[in-house]
N, C-alpha and C positions, 0 to 999 in steps of 0.2 A: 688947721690942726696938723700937726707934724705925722704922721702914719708910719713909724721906721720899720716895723715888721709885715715881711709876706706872711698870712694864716689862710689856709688852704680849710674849707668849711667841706664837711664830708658827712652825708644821709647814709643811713644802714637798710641793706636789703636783706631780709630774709628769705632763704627759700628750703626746700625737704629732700632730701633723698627719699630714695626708692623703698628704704625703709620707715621712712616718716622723721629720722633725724633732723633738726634745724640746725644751719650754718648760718652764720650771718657774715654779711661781707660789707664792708663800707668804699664809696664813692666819692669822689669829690663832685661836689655840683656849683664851686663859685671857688673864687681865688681874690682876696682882700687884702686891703692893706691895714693893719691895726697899729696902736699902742700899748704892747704887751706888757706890763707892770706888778711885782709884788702885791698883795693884798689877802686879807683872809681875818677868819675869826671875828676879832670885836670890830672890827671895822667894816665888817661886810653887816654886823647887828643892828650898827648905830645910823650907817647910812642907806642901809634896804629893807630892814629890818630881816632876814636872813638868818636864820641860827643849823644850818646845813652844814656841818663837820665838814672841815679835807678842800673847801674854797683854798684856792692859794693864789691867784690871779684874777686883775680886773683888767678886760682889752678895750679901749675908745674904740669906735671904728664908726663910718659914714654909715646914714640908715642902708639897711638892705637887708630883701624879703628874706633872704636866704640863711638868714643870720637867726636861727631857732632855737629853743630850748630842746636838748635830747640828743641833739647833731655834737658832732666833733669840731673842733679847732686844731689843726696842727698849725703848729706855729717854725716859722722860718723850718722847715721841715725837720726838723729835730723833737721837738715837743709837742704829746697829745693829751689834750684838754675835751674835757664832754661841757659845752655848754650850760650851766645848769641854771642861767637868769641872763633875758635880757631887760632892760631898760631903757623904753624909747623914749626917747626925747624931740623937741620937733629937727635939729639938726644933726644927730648922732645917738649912738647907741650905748649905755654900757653893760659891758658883757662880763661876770663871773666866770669864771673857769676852777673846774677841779681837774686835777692829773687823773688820766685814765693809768 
């Protein structure tokens, strides 16, 4: 499988100020190589059945734990994606992405 983009997978921590306010901060916890590609709408229906608005990317990428729904994708470090489906498979994965 050809992999041409780095995507940087990133978990969010919350924590509170002294006044009880939450920040959230995100992390990177792995560094992947994917196949970042166009997708979204009727084709994210017909092939996941998915009807989640604002999909606009599907990324192949080798299984790995780290690889969750809810986490981030930056991709080649320019563009951020919230995971919102993965799809394992027994040799790969594929991952929806919507633009954060």
């Amino acid at each position: 499988m050809n992999l041409p983009d780095k995507v940087e997978i990133q978990d969010d921590t919350v924590s509170y100020d002294s006044e009880g306010v939450a920040s959230q901060t995100w992390s990177a916890v792995d560094t992947i190589q994917g196949d970042v590609q166009p997708f979204g709408g009727e084709l994210a229906y017909k092939q996941y059945g998915i009807t989640e608005a604002g999909i606009t990317k599907r990324m192949f990428c080798e299984v790995n734990a780290n690889v969750q729904m809810g986490r981030r994708a930056v991709v080649n470090d320019t563009e951020i994606y919230e995971i919102r489906y993965v799809a394992a498979f027994r040799n790969h994965y594929e991952v929806l992405l919507k633009p954060v």
